[in-house]
C-alpha positions as a Markdown table, in Angstrom:
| # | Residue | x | y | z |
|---|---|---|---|---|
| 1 | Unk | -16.6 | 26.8 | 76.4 |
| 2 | Unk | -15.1 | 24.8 | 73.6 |
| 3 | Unk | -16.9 | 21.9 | 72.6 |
| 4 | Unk | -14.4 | 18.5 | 71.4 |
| 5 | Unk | -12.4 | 20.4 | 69.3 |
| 6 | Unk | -8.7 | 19.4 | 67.3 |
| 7 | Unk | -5.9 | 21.9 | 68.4 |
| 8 | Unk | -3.8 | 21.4 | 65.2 |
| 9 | Unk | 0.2 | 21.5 | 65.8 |
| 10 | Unk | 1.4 | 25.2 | 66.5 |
| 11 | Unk | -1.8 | 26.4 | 66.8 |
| 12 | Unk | -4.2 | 27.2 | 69.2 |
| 13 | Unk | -7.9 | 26.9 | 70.5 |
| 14 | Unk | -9.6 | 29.2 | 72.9 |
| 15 | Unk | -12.8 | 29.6 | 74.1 |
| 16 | Unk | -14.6 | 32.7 | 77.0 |
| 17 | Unk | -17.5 | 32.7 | 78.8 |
| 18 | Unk | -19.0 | 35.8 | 80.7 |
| 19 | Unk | -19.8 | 34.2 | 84.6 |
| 20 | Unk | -21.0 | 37.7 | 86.4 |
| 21 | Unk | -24.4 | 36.6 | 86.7 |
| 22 | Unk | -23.5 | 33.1 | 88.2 |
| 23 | Unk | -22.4 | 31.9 | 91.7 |
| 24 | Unk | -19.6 | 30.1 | 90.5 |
| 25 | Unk | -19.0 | 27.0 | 88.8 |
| 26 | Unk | -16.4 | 24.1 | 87.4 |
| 27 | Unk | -14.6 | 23.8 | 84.5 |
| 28 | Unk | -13.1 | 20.8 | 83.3 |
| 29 | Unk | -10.3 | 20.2 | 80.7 |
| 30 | Unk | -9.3 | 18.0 | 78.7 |
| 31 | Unk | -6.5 | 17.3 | 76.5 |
| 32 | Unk | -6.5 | 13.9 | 74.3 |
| 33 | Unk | -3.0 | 12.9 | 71.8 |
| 34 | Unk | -3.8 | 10.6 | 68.9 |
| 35 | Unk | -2.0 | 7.5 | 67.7 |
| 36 | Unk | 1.0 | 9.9 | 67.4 |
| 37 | Unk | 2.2 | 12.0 | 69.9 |
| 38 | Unk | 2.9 | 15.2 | 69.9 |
| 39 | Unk | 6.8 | 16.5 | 70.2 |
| 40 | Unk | 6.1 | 18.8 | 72.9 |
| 41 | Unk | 2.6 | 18.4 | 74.9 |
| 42 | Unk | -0.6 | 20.4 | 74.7 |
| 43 | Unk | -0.6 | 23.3 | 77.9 |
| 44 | Unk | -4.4 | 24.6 | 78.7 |
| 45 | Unk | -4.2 | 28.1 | 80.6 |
| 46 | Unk | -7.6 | 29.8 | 82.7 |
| 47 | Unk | -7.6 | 33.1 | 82.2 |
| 48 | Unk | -9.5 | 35.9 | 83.9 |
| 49 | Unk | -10.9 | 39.4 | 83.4 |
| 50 | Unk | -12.5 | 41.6 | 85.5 |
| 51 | Unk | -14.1 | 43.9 | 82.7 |
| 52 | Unk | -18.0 | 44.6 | 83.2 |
| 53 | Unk | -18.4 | 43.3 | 79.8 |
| 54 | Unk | -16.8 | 39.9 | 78.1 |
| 55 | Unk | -13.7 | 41.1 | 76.4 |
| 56 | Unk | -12.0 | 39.7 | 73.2 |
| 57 | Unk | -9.8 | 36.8 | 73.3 |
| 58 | Unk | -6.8 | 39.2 | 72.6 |
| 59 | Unk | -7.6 | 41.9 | 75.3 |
| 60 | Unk | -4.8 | 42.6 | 77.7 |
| 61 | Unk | -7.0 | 42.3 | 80.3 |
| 62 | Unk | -7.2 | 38.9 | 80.6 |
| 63 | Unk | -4.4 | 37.5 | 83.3 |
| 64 | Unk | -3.7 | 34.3 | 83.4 |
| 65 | Unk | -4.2 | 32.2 | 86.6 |
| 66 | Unk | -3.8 | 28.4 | 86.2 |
| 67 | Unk | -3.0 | 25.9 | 84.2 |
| 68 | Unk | -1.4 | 22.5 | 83.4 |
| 69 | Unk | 0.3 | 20.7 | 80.1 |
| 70 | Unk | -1.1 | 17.4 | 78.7 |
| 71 | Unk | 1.8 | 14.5 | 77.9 |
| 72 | Unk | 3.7 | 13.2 | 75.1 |
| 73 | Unk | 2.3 | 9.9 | 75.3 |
| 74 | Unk | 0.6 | 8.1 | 72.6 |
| 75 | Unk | -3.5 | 7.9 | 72.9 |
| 76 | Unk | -3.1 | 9.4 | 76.4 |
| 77 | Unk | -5.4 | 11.8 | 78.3 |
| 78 | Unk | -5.5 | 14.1 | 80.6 |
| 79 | Unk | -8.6 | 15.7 | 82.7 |
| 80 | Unk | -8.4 | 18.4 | 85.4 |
| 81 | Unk | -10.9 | 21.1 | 86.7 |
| 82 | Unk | -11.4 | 24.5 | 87.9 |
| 83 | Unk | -13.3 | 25.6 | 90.3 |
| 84 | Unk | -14.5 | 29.5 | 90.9 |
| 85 | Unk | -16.4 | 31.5 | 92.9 |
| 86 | Unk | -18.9 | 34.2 | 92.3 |
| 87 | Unk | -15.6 | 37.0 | 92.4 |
| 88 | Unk | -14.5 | 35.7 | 89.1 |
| 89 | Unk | -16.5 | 38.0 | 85.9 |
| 90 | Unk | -15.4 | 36.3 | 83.2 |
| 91 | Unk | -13.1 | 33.3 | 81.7 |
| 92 | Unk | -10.9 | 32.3 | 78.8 |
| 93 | Unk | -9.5 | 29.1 | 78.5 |
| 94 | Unk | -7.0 | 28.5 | 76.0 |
| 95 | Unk | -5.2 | 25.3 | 74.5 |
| 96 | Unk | -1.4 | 25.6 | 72.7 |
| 97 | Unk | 2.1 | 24.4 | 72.4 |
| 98 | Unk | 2.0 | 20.9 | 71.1 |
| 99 | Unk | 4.0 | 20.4 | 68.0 |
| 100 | Unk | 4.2 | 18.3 | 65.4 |
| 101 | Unk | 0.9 | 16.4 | 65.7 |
| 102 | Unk | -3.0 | 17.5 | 66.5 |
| 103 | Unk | -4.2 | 17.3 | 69.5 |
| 104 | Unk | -8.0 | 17.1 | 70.8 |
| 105 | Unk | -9.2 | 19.3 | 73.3 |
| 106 | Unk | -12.3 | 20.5 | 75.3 |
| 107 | Unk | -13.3 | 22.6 | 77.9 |
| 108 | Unk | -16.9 | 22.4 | 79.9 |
| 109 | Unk | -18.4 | 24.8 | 82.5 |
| 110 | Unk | -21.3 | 23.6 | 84.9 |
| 111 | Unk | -22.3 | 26.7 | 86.4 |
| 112 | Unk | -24.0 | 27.2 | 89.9 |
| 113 | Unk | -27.1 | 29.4 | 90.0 |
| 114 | Unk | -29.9 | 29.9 | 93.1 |
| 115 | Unk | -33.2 | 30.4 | 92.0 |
C-alpha cells in the first residue's frame, strides 16, 4: 500500500487499495524516526469505504476506523497490524502529524484469497 516511504514534517503519505475481491487480509504499519526525533510523533489512520469502486484519497466517503501514533524517541520504531474481513471494500491508510523532522513510513497488505 505504500512501499518504505519518508513522510516529511507537516506532510503526509497515504496510500488505498480496493479489497472487494479478497477474503480479507493484514496490514502492517510501520512508523521509523531518524537520528532526530520528531517534535510531535507520526499518527497512521485505516480508513474505509464502502463505494463499489476505489474512491480518491480525498472522497468523503472514506471513515476512519483505527489507528495509533509512532513516538518521539530518537531511531525508534513502531509496528502494528490490521486485520479485516471480507465486509471491508476498500482501504486507505494514511501517515501525518510529525513535525519538525522526517519520518519513514510503510504500510503492507497480505491478502487472503481461496482458489
Amino acid at each position: 500500500i505504500v512501499a518504505s516511504a519518508t513522510n516529511t514534517a507537516a506532510g503526509s503519505t497515504n496510500g488505498l487499495i480496493d479489497v472487494k475481491a479478497k477474503y480479507g487480509g493484514i496490514i502492517t504499519m510501520k512508523i521509523t524516526n531518524g537520528a532526530t526525533a520528531p517534535t510531535l510523533p507520526c499518527r497512521v489512520y485505516v480508513f474505509i469505504s464502502h463505494e463499489d469502486t476505489l474512491p480518491a484519497a480525498e472522497d468523503s466517503s472514506w471513515k476512519s476506523i483505527w489507528g495509533f501514533s509512532g513516538t518521539t524517541v530518537a531511531n525508534e520504531s513502531i509496528t502494528q497490524a490490521f486485520t479485516f474481513g471480507p465486509e471491508i471494500r476498500n482501504i486507505k491508510v494514511l501517515f501525518n502529524g510529525n513535525t519538525a523532522q522526517d519520518v519513514t513510513v510503510e504500510a503492507l497488505a497480505s491478502l487472503y484469497e481461496i482458489s
